[in-house]
N, C-alpha and C positions, 0 to 999 in steps of 0.2 A: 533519523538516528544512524551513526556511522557505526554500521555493527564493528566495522575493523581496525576504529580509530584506535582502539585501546586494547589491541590485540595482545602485543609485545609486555606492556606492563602489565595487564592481566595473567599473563603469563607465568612471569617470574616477580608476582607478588611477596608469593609465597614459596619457597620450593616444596617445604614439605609438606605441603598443605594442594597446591596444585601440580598436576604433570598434565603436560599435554602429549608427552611422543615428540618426537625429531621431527622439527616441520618438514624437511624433505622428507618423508614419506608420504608427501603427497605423488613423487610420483609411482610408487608403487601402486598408490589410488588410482593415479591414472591408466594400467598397464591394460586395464580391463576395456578401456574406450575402446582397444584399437582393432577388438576382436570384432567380428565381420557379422554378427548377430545382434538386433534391434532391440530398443525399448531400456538397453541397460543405461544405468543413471538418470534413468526418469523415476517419476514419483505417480504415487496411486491415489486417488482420489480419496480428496478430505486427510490428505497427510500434512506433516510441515515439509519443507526441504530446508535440505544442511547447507547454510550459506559457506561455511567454512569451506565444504568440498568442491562445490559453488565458484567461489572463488579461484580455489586452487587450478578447476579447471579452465578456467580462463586464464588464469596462466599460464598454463600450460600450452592453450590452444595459440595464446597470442606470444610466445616464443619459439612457436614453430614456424608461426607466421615472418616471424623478424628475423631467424635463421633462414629461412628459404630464399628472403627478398634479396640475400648478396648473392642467389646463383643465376639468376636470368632477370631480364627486362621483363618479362610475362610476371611473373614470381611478386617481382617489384609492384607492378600494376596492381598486381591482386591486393597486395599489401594496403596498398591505398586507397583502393576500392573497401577495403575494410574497414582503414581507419573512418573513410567518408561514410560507410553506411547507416552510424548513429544518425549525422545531420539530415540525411536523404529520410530516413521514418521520423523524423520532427515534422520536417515540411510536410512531407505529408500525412501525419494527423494532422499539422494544424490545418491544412488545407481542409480536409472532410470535415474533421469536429467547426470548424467554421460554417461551412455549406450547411449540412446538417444542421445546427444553431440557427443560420438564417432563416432555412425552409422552415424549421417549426414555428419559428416568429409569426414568417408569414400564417402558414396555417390556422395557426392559433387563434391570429387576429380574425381572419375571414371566419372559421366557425365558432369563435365568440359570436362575433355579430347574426352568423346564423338565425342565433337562436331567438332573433328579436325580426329580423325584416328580411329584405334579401335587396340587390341591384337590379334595377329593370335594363340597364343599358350593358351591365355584364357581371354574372349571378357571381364569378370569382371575386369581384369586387367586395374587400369590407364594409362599411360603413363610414368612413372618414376617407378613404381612396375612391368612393363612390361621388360624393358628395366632392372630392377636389376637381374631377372631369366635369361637375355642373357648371355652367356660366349663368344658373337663376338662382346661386345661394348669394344670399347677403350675410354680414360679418352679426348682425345682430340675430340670424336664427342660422347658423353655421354648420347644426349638425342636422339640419333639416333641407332639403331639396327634392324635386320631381322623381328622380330616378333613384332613390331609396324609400321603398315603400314597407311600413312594418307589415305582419301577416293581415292584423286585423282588414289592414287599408285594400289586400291582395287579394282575399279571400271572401268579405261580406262587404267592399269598400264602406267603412266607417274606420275613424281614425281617432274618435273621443267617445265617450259614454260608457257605459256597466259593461255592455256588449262585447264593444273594441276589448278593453280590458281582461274581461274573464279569457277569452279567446287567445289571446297575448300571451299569457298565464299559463293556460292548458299547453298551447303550442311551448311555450319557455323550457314547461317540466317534460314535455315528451321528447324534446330535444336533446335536454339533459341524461334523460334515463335512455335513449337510445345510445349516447355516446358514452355512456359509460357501463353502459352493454355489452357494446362491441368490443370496447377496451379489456373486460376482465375477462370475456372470451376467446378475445384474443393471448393473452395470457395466461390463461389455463390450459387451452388445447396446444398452443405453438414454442410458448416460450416460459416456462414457470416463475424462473429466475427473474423475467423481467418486470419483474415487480418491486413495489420498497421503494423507496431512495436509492438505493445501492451503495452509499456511503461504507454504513458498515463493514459492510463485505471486500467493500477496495479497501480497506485499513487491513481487515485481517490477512486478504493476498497479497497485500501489500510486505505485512509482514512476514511473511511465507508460506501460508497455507494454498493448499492447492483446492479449488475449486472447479473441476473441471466442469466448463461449458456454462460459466457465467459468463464470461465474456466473448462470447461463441457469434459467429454470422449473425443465426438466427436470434439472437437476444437481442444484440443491436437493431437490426432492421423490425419487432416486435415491441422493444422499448423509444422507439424512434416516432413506428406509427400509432401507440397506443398513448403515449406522451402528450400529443396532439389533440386527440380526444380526450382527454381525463383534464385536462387542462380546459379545454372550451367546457367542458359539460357543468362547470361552476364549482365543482368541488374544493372544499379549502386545504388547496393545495400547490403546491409551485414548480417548475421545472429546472431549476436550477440543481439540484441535488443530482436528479438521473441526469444532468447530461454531463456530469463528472461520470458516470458510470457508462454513458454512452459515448464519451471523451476515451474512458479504456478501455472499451471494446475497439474502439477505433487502432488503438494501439496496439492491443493486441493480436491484431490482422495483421497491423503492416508487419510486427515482427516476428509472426511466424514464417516475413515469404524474407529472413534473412537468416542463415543457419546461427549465425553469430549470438543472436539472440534466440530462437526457437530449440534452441539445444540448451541452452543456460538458464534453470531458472532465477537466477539470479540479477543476469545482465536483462531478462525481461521486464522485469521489477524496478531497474531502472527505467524503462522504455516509459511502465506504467506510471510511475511518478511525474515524469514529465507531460503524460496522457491528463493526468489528474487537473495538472497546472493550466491546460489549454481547456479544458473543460470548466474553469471556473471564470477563465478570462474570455470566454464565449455568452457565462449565462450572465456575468454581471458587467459585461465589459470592461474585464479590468485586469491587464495581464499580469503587473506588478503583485494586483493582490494575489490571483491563481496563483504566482508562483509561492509567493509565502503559504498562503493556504495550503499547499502542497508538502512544505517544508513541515509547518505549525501541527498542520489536523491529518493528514492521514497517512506520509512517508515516513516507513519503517528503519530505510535506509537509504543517504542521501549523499554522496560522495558531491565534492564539489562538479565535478563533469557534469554531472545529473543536475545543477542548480543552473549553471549555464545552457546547457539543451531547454532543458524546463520554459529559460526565459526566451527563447527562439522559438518553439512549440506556441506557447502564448501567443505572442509577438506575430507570427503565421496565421493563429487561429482568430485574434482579433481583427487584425487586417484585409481576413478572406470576410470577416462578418460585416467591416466597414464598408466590403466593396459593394456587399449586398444591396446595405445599407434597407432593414428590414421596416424601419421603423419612420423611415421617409423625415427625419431631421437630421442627419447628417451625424447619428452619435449613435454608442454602440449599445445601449440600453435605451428604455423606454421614460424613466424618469429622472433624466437629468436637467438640473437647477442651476441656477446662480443667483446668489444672495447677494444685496447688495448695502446692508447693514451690518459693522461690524458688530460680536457678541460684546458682554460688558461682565466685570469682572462678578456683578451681585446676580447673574443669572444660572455662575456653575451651582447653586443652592437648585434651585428647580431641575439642569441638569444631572445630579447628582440624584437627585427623588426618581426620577425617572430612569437612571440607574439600578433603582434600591428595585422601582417596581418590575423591572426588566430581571431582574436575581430571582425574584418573587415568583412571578411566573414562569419562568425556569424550570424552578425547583417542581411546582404545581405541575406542568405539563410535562416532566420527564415522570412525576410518580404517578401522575393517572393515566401516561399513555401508556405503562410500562403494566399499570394492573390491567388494565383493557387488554392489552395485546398477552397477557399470561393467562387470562382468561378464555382469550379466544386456543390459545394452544390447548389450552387444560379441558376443556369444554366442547358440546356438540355443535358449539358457533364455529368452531377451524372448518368442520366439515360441509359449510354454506359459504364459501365466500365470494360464488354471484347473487344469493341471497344479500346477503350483507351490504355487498356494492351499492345493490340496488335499493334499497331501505335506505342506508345515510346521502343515494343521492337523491332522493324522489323527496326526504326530510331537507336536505339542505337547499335544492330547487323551491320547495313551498314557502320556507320561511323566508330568503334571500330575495324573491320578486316584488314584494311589496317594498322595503328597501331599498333605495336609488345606489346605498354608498355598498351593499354588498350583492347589487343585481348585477352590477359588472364585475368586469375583469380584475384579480386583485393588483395586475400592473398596473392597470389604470386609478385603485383607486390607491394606490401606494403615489402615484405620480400627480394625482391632485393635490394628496394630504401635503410633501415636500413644499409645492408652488407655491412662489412668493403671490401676494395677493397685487397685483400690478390695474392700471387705470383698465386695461381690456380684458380682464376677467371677468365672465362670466358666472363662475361657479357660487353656489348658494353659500361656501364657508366664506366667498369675499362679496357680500352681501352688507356693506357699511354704510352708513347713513354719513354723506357727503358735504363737505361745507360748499355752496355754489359758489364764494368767494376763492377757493385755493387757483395759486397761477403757478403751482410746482412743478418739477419736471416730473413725468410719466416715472422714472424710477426712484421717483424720490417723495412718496406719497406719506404724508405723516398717519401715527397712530391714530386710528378713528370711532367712534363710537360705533357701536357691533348694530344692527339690522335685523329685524326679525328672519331674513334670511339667516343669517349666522346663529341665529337660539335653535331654528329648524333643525339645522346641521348638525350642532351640538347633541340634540336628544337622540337625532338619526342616527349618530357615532355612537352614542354611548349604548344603546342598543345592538348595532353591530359589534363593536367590541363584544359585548356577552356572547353574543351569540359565535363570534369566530373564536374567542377562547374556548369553548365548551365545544363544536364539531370538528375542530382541528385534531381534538384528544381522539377522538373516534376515527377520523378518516386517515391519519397517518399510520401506516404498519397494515393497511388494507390490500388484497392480492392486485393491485394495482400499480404503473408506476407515480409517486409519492414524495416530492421534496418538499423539505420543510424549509426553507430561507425566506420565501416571499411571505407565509401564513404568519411566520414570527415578523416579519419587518410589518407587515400590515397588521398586528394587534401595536406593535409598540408605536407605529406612524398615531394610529385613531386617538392612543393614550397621550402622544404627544402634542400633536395637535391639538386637543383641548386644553391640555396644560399652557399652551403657546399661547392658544386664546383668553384665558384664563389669565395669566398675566401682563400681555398684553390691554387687557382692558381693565385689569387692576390696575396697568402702570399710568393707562388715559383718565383716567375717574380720579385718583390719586395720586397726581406727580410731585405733590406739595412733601411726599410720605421721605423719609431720612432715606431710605431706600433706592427713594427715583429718585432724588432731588437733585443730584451729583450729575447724571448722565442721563435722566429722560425729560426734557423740558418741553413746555407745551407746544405743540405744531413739529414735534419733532419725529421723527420714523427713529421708534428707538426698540422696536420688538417684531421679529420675525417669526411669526408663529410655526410657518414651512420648516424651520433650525430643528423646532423642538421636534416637530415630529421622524425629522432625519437623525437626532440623538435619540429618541424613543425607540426607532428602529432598531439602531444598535446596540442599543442597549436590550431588549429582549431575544435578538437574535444571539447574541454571547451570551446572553442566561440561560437559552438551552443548549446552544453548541460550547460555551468557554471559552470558544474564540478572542481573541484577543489584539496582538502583533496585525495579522489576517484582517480581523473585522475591520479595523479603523485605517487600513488602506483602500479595501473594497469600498469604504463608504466613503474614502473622501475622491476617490476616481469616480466612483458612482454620480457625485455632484459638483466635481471639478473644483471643490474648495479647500483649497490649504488651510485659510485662514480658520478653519473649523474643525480642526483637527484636537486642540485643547478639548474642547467640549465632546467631542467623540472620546476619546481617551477618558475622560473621567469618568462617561457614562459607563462604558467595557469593562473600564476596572473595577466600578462599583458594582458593576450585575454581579460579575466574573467572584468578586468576595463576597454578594448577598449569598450566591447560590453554592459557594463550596461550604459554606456555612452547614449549609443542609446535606452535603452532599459532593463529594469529590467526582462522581462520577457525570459527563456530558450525554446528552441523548444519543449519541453515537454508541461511546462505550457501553450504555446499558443497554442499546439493541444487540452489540455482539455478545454480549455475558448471557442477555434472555435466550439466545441461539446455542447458546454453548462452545461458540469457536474458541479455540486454541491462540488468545491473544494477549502477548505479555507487555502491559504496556508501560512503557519508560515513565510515565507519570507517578506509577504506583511505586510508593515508601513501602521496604519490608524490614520492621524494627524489632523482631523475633529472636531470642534467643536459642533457635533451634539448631538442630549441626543435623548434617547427609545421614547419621547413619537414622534420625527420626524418620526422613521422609523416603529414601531407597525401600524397594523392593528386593527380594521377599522380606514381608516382615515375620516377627516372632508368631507361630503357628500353621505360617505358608509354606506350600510344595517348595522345594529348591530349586535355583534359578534352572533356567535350561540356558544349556552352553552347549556348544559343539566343542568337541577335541581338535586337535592339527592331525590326527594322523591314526584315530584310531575306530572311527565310525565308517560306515558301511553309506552307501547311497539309501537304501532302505530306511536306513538309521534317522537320518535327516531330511526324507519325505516324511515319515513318520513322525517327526516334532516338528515339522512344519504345520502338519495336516491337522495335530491336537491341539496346536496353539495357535497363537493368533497375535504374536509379537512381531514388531515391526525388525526386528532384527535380533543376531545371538551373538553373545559377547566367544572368541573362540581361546579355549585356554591347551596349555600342556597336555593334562590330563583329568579326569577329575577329582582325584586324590590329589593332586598338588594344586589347582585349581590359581597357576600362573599363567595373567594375563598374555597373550599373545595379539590381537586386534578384534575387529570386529566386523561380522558378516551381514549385511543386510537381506531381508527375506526375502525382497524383491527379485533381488541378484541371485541369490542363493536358486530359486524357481527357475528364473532363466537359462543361468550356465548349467543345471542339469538337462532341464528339455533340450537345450542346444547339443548338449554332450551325448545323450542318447540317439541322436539325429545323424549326429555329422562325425561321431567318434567311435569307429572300431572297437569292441571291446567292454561297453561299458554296461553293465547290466545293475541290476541291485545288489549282490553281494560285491559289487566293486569299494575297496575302498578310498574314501576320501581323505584328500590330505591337504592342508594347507602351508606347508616346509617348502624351502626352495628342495630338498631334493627328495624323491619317493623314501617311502618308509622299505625295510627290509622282508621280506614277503614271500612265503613260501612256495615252492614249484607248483606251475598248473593255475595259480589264481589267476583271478578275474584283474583285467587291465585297470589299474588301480588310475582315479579322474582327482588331478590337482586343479586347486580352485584359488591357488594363494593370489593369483591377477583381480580377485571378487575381494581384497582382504582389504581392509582398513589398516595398516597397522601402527598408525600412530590415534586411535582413540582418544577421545579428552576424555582423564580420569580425574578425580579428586580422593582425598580419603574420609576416612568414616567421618573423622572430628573436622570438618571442614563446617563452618560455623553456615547456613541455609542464604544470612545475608550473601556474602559471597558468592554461594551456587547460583541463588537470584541473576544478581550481578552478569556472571559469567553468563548465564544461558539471555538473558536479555543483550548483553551486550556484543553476543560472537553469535546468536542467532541459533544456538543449538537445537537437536532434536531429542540426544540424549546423553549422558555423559555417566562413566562406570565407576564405583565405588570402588577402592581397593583400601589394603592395610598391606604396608611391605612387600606390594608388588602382589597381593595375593586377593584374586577378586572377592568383592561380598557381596554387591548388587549393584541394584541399575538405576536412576534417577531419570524418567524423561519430561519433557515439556508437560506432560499432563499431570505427574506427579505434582510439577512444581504447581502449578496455578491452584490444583485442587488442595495444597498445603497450603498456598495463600489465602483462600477462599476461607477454609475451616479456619482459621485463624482471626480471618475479619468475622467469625459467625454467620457464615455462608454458607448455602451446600455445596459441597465441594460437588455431589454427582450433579453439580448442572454444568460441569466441564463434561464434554461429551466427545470431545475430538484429542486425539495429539499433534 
């Protein structure tokens, strides 16, 4: 969202309805930078910051920078060093969030397999990296060879019977409940934040809330290693979510070591956006999509500079992933395809169903995951969450090993369900009963009658489906870290895949039908079951995220097929309208509203006839505002309404009989420039008076050295007046990013409007509680 595209006309919409002040007074804003005392125009934790001032200040800084570079060659240099320093922290996120990405791949893959056998010839070896060093496998038992030996084979050498088996089992679950021991151990003692998805939370920062020490050293290197583990220990769960979150951690390192950015919250927020984009085109390989996804789902504000860095970030961080190349097939995800049947125009009907069920479930898993996790707040379950951990993982270990399609990986089993079923597959879904007369080419296999392999399959799916809808609900929002992109692509893969087959074998048994009869004739390869379950995918992942734009690039990078792009798109749109049906809000938005953050988002319609002076403070029966005077309060005076209240800033007027607007003091500032003044200034005691006039007040003999503060002063405030209709104030503070803006009537204050006002007038108005806004 470009908080500043529509600055100007927001502006002078209205005259008498909005004032902003003389925008040069920003630099009066400024005057206060240049004082020699720290910390001032930072922000306090769990605040917003003022994109407005935000900005100003970087204009500020970047016309000093452009004035200085005509006085020296050195001057010059810096200059450009400046301008290069955006491009230099792209590269390098993308370079780490790449690295990073890779090493967990790896990881992940070696202690998935863990939990089933280990390498005799070298224990870092996975399972499929084990078994490529053998020269005694053959292509007919390929994941089988001498020097991968499962535990039972290591420890009681037997390899079949009751024995082998239970043994398998015991070790599977104890593997599981130890790494996801260590995981929420590691997150409780070291790093708290690095739990969740993190999605949420980079939307609300994104949007300007400060969070201090989410994206901190320690979160990163605790949501890195813990990712790792929670991941292998079988949990249904994905990594793609946290390494957007581990994507801006990354960013937010590199840009604290450039002042440019570490001084600006604003131009950080940019850095982060592009952070975002390199984190998505790490987990799904797909830089293109990161960067929409970046633009779509979680950037607040997005100037075009920020869309081009984005696509370099990407671009860096998939290229560092390709070098790694984690996955030992030469591509930058684990399940990529190529179909080599065109789709037909009578199959967007099943597409479209699988749509409808992808909305369905959406809606389903955003309202049970969202009572679970209000429950666990509300409840003595918040105060257990390594209890917790350990219960849904030791339940989802028990059920998931009997199981073939949910005892693995869910990449693995998202990347069988895609696979076209070709003459050298193995796998029991391409289980077909063969004609020994075909002389076709290997990719060119016709429709075939199904194999009591593929009924197996069939029940085993529909089994795991239940069972991954219903512990997804439960282990997502767990003090663990937590993505949900692969649990949703692997319920809608399972749902489509049978659909696929489903049809498919409708279209063999019946091609004579008005249906087939056009385009599936006998001996002919007219149904790719792999499609349906790649539109399945999508289709449930946009019914819980809403994704859209986003989804159907990530998916068609994800399989390298263009030609598939109609049938992604209808799926997306249909979830995306089953589920707004029920429900406007994505699983995202409703983790940041259950949290209570301060998020205004461009999505939400405000069609109220209310006006500023309903929703400003004080209302009818409240204390009257507190305001500071210019010129006639005491230092005393103003530690003392600091100390009783607890506002983020004081609007400063005349007097308070006249009670005309003058600008506005922040409390932060307001703290600072006195401790500095009592330190470093002669003369200043409590009875000193404060003044915020360019010249001192007149003062009788013998007083106390009277401390001006007018460098702390705002004095171009956004005001509006009483009758300024609420759509509008909406508007305004969404679209310039506000934190608060001052009611008057002819210039003469009445109250205050801030960010918290507003959301919690929204909220009451959709029949919400307004107090689960908990932040401004």
């Amino acid at each position: 969202m470009n908080l500043l595209k529509n600055l100007f006309s927001l502006l002078y919409t209205d005259p008498n309805m909005v004032n902003a002040g003389e925008m040069n007074g920003s630099g009066n804003l400024m005057d206060f930078l240049d004082e020699p005392f720290p910390d001032v125009g930072t922000y306090e934790d769990f605040h917003t910051i003022d994109w407005l001032r935000e900005k100003s200040r970087d204009t500020d800084r970047h016309r000093k920078i452009t004035s200085k570079s005509k006085e020296s060659i050195w001057e010059f240099i810096k200059s450009l060093l400046d301008a290069w320093s955006g491009w230099v922290v792209m590269l390098l996120i993308g370079l780490l969030a790449g690295t990073l990405a890779g090493v967990i791949d790896l990881a992940v893959d070696w202690m998935t397999d863990l939990k089933e056998g280990v390498c005799l010839s070298a224990f870092w070896y996975s399972h499929e990296q084990c078994c490529w060093t053998s020269n005694e496998t053959t292509f007919d038992d390929r994941d089988k060879c001498p020097q991968w030996q499962k535990w039972s084979e290591l420890l009681v050498n037997q390899s079949e019977g009751a024995s082998a088996y239970i043994l398998n089992y015991f070790l599977y679950i104890l593997w599981a409940l130890c790494f996801a021991f260590l995981a929420v151990s590691l997150v409780r003692v070291f790093a708290p934040y690095a739990c969740g998805s993190g999605i949420p939370e980079i939307k609300t920062i994104l949007s300007g809330f400060i969070i201090r020490g989410y994206l901190g050293k320690w979160t990163l290197l605790i949501k890195t290693v813990t990712l790792v583990l929670v991941v292998s220990s079988g949990l249904s769960l994905g990594k793609e979510g946290p390494l957007v979150h581990v994507a801006c951690c990354c960013g937010n390192f590199f840009s604290s070591l450039f002042s440019k950015y570490s001084k600006n919250e604003g131009k950080r927020r940019e850095v982060l956006s592009a952070a975002a984009a390199a984190g998505v085109s790490v987990a799904f390989g797909a830089p293109i999509g990161g960067v929409l996804f970046s633009l779509e789902e979680v950037s607040y504000y997005f100037p075009l500079k920020t869309l081009w860095r984005s696509f370099f970030a990407a671009l860096v961080a998939a290229f560092t992933l390709r070098s790694i190349n984690p996955f030992g097939n030469s591509r930058l995800v684990l399940f990529y395809v190529e179909y080599h049947t065109p789709w037909y125009m009578a199959e967007l009907f099943p597409f479209i169903l699988l749509g409808v069920f992808g909305g369905l479930w959406g809606t389903l898993f955003i309202r049970c995951n969202i009572a679970w996790c209000r429950r666990r707040k509300t409840t003595r379950l918040g105060k257990y969450p390594v209890l917790e951990v350990i219960v849904i993982t030791a339940i989802t270990a028990i059920i998931a090993y009997p199981n073939p399609y949910t005892r693995r990986s869910t990449s693995e089993l998202i990347s069988e369900l895609f696979n076209d079923c070709g003459a050298l597959e193995s796998s029991q879904l391409c289980d077909y009963i063969n004609d020994p007369n075909m002389t076709r080419p290997v990719d060119d296999i016709p429709d075939r009658p199904a194999g009591p392999g593929v009924y197996t399959a069939m029940w085993q799916l529909a089994l795991a489906l239940v069972f991954k809808i219903v512990i997804t609900i439960f282990t997502f929002g767990m003090k663990i870290p937590s993505g949900l992109f692969i649990p949703s692509m692997a319920v809608g893969a399972m749902a489509g895949r049978m659909v696929g087959i489903g049809v498919e074998q409708l279209a063999y048994h019946h091609h004579d039908w008005i249906i087939f009869r056009n385009w599936c004739r006998p001996g002919a390869d007219c149904v790719t079951p792999g499609l349906y379950a790649m539109v399945g995918a999508a289709a449930c992942l946009g019914g819980v995220t809403r994704m859209t734009v986003s989804l159907v690039v990530i998916m068609f990078e994800l399989t390298g097929g263009l030609e598939y792009i109609v049938p992604l798109m209808a799926a997306a749109v249909t979830s995306k309208w089953v589920a707004d049906a029920f429900g406007k809000e994505g699983i995202y938005e409703a983790h940041i509203h259950l949290n209570g953050y301060p998020f205004l988002d461009v999505k939400d319609e405000f069609t109220h006839r209310t006006l500023a002076t309903d929703v400003m403070r004080p209302r009818r029966g409240e204390a009257p505002l507190s305001v500071l005077t210019q010129d006639s309060m005491t230092v005393e005076d103003v530690e003392t309404l600091i100390k009783e209240t607890d506002y983020n800033g004081f609007p400063v007027v005349v007097s308070k009989d006249s009670e005309r607007l003058i600008g506005f003091a922040q409390r932060r500032e307001l703290i600072l420039a006195i401790k500095n003044a009592r330190q470093r200034q002669d003369g200043v005691v409590s009875n000193s008076i404060v003044y915020f006039t360019e010249d001192p007040p007149e003062l009788p003999p013998n007083s106390p050295h009277p401390l001006k503060l007018r460098r702390i002063l705002n004095l171009s405030p956004f005001t509006v007046t009483d009758h300024t209709p609420m759509e509008t104030v909406v508007d305004i503070f969404r679209k310039l990013g506000l934190r608060q803006c001052l009611v008057t009537r002819s210039g003469r204050l009445l109250g205050i409007i801030t960010k918290k006002d507003v959301l919690r007038h929204m909220a009451q108005m959709a029949n919400q509680d307004p107090e689960s806004i908990m932040f401004n």
